[in-house]
PDB file with one MODEL, atoms N, CA, C and O in Angstrom:
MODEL        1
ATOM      1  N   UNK A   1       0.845  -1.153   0.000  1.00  0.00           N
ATOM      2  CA  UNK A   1       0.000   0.000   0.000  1.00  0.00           C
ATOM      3  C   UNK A   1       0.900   1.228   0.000  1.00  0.00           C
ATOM      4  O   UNK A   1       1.766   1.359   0.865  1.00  0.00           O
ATOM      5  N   UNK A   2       0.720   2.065  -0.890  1.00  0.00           N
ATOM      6  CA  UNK A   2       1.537   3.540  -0.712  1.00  0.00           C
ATOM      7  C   UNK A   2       0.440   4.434  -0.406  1.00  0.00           C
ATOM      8  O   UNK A   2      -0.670   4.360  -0.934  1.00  0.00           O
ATOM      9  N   UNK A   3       0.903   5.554   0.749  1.00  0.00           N
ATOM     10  CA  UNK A   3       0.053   6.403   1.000  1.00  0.00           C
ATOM     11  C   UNK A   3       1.109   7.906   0.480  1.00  0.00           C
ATOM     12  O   UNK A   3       2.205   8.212   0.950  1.00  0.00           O
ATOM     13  N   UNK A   4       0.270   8.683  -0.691  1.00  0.00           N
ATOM     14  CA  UNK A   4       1.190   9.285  -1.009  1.00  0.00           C
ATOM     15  C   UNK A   4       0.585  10.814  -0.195  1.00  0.00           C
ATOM     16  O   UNK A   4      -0.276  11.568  -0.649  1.00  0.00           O
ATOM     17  N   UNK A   5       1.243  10.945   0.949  1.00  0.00           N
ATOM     18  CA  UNK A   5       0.725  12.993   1.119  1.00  0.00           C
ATOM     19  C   UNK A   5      -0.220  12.603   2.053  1.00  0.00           C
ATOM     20  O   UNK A   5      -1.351  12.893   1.663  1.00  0.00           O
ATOM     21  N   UNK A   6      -0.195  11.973   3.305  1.00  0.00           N
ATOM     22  CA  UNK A   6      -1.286  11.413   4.268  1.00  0.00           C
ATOM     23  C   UNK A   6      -0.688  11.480   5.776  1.00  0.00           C
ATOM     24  O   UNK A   6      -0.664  10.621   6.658  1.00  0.00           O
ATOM     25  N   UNK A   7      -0.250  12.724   5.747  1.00  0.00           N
ATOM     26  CA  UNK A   7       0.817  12.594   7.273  1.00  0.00           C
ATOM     27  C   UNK A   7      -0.759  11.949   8.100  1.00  0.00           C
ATOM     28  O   UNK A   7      -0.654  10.732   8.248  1.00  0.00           O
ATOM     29  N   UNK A   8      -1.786  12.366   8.504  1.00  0.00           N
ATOM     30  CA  UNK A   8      -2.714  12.059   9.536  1.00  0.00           C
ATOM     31  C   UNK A   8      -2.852  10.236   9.579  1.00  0.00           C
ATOM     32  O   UNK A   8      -2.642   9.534  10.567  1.00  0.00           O
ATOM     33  N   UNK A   9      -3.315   9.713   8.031  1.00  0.00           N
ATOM     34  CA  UNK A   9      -3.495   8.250   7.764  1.00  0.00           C
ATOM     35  C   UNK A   9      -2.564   7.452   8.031  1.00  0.00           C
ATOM     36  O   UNK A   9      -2.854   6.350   8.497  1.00  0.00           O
ATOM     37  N   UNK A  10      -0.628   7.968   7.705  1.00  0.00           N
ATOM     38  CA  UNK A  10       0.217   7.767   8.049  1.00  0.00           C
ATOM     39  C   UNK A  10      -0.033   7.050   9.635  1.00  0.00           C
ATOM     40  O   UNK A  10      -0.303   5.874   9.878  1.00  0.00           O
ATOM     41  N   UNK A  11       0.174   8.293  10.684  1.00  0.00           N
ATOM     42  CA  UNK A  11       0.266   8.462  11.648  1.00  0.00           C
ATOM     43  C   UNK A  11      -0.569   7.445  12.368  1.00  0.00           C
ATOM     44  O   UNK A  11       0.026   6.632  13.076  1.00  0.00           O
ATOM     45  N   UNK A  12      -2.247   7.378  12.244  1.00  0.00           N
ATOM     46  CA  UNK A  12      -2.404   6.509  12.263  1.00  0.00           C
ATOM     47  C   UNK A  12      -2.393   4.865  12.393  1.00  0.00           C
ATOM     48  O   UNK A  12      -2.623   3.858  13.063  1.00  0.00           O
ATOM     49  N   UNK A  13      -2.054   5.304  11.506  1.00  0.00           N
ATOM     50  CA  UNK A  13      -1.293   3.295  10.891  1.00  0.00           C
ATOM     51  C   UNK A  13      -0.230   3.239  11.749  1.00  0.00           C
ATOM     52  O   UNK A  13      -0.281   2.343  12.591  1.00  0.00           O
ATOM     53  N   UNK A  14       0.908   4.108  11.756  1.00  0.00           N
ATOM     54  CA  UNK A  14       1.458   3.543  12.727  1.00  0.00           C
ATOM     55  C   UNK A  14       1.654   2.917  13.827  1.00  0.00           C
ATOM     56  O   UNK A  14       2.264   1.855  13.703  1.00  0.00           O
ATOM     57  N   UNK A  15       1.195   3.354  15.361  1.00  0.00           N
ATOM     58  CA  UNK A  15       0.963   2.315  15.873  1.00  0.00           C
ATOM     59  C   UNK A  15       0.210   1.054  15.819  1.00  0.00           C
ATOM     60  O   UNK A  15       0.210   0.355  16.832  1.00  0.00           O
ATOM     61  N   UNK A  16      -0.656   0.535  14.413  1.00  0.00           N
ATOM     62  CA  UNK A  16      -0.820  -0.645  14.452  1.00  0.00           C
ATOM     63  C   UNK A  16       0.466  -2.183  13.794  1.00  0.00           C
ATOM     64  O   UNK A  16       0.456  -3.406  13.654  1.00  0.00           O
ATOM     65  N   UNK A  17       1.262  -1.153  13.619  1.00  0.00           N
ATOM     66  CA  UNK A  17       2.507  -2.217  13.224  1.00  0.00           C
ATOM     67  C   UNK A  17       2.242  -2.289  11.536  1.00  0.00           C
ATOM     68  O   UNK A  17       3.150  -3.013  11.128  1.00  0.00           O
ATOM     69  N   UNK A  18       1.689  -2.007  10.765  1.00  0.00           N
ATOM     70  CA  UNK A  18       1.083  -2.353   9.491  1.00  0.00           C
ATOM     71  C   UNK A  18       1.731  -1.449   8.355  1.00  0.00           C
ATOM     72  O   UNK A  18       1.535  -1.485   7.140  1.00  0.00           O
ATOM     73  N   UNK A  19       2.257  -0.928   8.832  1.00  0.00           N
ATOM     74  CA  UNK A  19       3.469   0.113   8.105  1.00  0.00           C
ATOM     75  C   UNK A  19       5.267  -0.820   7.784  1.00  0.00           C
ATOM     76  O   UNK A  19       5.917  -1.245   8.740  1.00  0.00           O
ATOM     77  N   UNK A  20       5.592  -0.915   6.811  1.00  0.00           N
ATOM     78  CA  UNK A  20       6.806  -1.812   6.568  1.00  0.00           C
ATOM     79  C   UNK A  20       7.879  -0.823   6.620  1.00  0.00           C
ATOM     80  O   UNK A  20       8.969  -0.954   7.178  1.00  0.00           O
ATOM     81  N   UNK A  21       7.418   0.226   5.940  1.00  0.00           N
ATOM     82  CA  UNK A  21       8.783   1.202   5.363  1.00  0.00           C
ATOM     83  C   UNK A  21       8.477   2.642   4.868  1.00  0.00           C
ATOM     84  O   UNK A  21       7.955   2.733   3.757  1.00  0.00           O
ATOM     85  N   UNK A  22       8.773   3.913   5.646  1.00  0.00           N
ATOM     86  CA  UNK A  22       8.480   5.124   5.327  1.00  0.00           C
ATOM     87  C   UNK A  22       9.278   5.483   4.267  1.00  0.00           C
ATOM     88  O   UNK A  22      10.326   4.899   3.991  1.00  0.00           O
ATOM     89  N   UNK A  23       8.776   6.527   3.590  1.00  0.00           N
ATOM     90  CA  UNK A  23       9.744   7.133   2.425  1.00  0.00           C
ATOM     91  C   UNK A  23       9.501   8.508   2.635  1.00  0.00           C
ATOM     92  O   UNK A  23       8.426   9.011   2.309  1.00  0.00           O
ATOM     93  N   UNK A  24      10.394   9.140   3.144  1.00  0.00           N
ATOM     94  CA  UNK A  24      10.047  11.069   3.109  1.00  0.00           C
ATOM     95  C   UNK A  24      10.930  11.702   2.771  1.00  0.00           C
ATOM     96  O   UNK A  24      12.077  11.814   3.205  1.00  0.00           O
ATOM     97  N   UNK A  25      10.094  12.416   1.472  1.00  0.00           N
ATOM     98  CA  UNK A  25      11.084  13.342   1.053  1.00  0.00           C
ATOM     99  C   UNK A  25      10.748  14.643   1.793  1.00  0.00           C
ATOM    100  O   UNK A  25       9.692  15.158   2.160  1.00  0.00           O
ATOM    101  N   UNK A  26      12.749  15.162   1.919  1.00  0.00           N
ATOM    102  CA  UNK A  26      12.395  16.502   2.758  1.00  0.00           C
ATOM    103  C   UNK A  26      13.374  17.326   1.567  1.00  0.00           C
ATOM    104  O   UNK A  26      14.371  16.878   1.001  1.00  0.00           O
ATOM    105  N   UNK A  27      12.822  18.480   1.424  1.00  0.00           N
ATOM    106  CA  UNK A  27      12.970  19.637   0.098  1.00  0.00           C
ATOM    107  C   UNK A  27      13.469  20.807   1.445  1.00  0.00           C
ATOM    108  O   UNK A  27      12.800  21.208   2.397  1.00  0.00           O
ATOM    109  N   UNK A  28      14.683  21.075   1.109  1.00  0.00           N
ATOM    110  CA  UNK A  28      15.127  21.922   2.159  1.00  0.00           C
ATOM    111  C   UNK A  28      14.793  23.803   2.215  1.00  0.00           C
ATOM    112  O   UNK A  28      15.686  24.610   2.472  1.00  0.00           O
ATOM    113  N   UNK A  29      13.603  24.129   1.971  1.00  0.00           N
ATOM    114  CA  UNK A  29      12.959  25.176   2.443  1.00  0.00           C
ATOM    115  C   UNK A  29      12.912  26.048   3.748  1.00  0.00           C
ATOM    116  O   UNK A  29      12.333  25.513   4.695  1.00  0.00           O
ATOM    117  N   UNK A  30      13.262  26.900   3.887  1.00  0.00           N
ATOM    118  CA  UNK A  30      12.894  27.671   5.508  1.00  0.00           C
ATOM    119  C   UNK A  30      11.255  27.715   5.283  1.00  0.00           C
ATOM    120  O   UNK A  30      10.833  27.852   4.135  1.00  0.00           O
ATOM    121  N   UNK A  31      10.794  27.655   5.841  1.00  0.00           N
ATOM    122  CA  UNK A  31       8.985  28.221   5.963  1.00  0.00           C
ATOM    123  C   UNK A  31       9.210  29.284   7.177  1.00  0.00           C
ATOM    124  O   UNK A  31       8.823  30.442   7.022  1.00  0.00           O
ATOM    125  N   UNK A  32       9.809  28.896   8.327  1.00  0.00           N
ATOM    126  CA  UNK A  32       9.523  28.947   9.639  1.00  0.00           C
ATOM    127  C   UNK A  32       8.839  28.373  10.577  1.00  0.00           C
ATOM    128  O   UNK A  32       9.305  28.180  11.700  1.00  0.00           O
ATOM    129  N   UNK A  33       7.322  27.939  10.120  1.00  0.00           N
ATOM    130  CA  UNK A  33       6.569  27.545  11.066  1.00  0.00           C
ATOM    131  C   UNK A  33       6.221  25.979  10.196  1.00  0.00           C
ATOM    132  O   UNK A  33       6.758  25.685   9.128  1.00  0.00           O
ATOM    133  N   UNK A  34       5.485  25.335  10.732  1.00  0.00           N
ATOM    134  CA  UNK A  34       4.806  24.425  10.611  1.00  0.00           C
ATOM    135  C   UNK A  34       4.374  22.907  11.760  1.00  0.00           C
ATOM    136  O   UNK A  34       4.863  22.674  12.866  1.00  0.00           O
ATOM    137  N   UNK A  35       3.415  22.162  11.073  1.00  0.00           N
ATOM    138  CA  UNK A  35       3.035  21.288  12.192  1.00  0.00           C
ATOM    139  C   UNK A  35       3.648  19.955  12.359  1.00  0.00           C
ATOM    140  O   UNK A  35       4.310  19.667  11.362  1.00  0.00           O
ATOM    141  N   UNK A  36       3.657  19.110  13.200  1.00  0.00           N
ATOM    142  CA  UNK A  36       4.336  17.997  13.566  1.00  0.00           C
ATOM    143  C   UNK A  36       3.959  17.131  12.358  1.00  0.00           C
ATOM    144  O   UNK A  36       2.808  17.208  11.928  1.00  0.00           O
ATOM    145  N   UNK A  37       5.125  16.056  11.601  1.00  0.00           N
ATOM    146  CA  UNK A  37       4.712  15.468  10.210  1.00  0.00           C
ATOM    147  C   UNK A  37       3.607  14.486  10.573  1.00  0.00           C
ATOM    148  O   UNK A  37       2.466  14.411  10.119  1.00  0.00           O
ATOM    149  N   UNK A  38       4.396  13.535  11.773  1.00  0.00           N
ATOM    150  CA  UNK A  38       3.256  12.382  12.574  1.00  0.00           C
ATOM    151  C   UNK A  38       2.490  12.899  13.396  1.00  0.00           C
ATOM    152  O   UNK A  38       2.247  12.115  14.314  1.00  0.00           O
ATOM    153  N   UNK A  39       1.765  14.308  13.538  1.00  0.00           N
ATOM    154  CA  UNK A  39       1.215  14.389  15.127  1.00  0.00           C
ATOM    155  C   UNK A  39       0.201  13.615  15.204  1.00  0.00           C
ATOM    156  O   UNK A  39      -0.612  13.271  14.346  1.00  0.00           O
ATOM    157  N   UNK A  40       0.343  13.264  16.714  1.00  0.00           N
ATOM    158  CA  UNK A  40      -0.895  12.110  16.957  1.00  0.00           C
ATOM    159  C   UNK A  40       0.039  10.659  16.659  1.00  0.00           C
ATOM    160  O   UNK A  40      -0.326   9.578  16.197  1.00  0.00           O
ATOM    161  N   UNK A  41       0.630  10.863  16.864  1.00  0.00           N
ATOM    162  CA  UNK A  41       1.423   9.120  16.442  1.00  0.00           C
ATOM    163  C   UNK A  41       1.735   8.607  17.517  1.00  0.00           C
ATOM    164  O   UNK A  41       1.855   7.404  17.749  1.00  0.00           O
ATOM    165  N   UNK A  42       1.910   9.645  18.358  1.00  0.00           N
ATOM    166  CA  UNK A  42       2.890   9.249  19.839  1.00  0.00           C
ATOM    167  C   UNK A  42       4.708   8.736  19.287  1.00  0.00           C
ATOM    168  O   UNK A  42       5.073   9.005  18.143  1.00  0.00           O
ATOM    169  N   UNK A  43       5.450   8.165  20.068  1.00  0.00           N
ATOM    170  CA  UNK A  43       6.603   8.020  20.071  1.00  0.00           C
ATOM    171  C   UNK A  43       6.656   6.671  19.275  1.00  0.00           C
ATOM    172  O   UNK A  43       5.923   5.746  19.625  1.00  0.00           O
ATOM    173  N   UNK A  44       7.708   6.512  17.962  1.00  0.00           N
ATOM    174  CA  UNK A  44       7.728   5.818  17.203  1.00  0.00           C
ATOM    175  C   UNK A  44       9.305   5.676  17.097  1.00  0.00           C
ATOM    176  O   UNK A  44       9.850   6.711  16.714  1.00  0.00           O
ATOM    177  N   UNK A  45      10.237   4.495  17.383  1.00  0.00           N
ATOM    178  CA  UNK A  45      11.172   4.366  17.127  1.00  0.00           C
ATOM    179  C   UNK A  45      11.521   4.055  15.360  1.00  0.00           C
ATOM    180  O   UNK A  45      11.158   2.987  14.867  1.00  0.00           O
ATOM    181  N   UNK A  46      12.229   5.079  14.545  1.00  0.00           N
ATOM    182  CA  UNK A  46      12.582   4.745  13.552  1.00  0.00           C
ATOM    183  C   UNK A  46      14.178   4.233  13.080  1.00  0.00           C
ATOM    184  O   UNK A  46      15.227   4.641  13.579  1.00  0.00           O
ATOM    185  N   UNK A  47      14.061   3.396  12.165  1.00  0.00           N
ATOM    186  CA  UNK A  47      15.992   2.766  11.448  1.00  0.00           C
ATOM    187  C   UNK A  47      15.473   3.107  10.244  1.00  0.00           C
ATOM    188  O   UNK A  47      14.508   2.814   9.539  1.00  0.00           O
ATOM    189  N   UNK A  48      16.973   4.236  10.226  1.00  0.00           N
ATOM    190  CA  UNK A  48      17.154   4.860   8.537  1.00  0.00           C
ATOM    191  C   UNK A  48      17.983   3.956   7.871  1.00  0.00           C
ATOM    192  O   UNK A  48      19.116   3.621   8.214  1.00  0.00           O
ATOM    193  N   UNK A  49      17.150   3.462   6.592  1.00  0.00           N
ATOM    194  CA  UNK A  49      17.777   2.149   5.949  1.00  0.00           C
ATOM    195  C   UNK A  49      18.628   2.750   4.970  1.00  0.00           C
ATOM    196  O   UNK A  49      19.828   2.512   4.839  1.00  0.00           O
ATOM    197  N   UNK A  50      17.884   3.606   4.233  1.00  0.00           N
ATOM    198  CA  UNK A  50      18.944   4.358   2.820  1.00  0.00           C
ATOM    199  C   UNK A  50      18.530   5.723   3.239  1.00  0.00           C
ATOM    200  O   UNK A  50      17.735   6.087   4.105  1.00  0.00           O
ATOM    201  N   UNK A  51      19.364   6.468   2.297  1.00  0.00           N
ATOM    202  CA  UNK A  51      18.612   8.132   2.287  1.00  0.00           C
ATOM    203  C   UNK A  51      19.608   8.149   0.353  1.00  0.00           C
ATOM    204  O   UNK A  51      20.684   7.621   0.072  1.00  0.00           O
ATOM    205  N   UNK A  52      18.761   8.881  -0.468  1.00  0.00           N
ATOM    206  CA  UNK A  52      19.014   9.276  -1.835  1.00  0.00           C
ATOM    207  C   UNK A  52      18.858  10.770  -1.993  1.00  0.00           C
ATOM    208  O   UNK A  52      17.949  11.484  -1.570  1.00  0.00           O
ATOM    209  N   UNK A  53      19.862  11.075  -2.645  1.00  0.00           N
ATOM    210  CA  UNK A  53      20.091  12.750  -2.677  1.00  0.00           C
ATOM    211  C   UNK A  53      19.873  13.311  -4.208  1.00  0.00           C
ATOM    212  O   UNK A  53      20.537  12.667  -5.020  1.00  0.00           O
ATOM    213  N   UNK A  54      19.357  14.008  -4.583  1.00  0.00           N
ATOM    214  CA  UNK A  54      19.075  14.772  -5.950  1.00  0.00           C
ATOM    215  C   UNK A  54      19.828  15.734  -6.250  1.00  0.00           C
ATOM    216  O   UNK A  54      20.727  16.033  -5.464  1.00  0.00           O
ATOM    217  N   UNK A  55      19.663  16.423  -7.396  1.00  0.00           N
ATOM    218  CA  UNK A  55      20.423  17.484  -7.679  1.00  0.00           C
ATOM    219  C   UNK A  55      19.967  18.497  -7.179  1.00  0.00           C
ATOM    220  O   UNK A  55      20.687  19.427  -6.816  1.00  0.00           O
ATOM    221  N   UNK A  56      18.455  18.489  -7.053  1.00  0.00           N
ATOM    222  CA  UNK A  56      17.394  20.111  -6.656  1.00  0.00           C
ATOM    223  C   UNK A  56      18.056  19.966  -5.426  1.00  0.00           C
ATOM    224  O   UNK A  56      18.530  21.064  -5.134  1.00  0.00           O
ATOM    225  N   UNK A  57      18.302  19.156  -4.598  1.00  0.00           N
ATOM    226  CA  UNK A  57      18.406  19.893  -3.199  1.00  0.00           C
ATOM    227  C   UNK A  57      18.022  18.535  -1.944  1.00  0.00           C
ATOM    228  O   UNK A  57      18.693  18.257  -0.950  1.00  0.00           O
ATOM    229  N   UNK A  58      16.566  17.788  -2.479  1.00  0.00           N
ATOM    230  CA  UNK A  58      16.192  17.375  -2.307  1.00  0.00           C
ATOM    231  C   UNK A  58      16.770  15.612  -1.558  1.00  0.00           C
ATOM    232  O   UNK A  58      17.515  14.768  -2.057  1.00  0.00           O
ATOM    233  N   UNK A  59      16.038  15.619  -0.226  1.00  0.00           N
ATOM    234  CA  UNK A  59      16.746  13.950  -0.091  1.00  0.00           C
ATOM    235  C   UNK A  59      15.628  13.303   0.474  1.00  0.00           C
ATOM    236  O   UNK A  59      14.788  13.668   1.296  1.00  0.00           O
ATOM    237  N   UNK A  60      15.807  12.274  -0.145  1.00  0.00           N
ATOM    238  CA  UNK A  60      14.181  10.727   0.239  1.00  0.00           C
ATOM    239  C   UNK A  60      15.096  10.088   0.809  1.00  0.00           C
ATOM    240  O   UNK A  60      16.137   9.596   0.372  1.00  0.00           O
ATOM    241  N   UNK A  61      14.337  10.146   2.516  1.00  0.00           N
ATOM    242  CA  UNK A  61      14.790   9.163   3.759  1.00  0.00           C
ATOM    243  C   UNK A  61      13.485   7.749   3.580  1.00  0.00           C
ATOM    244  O   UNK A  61      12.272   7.680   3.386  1.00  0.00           O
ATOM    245  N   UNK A  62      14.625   6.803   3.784  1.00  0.00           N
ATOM    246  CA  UNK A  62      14.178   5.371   4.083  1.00  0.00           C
ATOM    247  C   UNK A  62      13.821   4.981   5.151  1.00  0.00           C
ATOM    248  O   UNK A  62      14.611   4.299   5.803  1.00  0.00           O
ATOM    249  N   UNK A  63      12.940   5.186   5.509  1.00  0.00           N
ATOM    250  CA  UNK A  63      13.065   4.614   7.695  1.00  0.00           C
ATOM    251  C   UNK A  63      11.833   3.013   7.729  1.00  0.00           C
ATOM    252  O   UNK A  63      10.871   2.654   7.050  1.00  0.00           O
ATOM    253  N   UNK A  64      12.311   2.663   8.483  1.00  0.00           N
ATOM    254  CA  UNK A  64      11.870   1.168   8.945  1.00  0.00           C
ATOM    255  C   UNK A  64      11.189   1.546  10.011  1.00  0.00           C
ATOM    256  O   UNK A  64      11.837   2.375  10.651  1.00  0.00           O
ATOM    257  N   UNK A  65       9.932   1.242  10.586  1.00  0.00           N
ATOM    258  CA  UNK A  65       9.848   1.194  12.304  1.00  0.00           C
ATOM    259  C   UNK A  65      10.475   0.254  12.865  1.00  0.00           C
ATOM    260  O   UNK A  65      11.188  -0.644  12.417  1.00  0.00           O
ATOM    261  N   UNK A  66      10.088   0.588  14.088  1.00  0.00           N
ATOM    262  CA  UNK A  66      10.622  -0.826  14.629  1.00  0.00           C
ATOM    263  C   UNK A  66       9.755  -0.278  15.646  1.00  0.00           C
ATOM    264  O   UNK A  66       9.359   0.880  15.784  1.00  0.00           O
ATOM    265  N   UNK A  67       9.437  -1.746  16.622  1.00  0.00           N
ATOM    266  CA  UNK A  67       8.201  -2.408  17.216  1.00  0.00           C
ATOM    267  C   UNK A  67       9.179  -2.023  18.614  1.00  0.00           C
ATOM    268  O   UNK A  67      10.326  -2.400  18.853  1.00  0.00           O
ATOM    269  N   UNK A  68       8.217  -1.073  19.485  1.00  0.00           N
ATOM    270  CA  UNK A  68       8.487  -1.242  20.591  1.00  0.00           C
ATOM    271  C   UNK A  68       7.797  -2.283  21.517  1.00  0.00           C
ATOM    272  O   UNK A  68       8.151  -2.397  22.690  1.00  0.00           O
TER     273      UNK A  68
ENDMDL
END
């Protein structure tokens, strides 16, 4: 299942274990402000498996959960 742009559905899912492997790309922008990516997830131990870097700027992190 890919959830593409679903931080809330994300978040969600997470604590039911049913999540294999995150993919987030972060585009290095100042905004200043903004909201928590998982809020509502509570505390989620993540393992960064790969991370891939672009030319724009841009890098897609690999993270695994792992099961507390």
């Amino acid at each position: 299942m890919v959830i593409p742009g679903s931080s809330t559905l994300t978040a969600g899912l997470l604590p039911t274990g049913l999540l294999d492997e995150l993919r987030i790309m972060v585009n290095p922008v100042i905004l200043g402000q903004g909201r928590s990516l998982f809020a509502g997830a509570g505390r989620t131990s993540l393992k960064l498996l790969k991370t891939r870097q672009f030319t724009s700027g841009n890098v897609l992190l690999y993270y695994q959960p792992i099961a507390n």
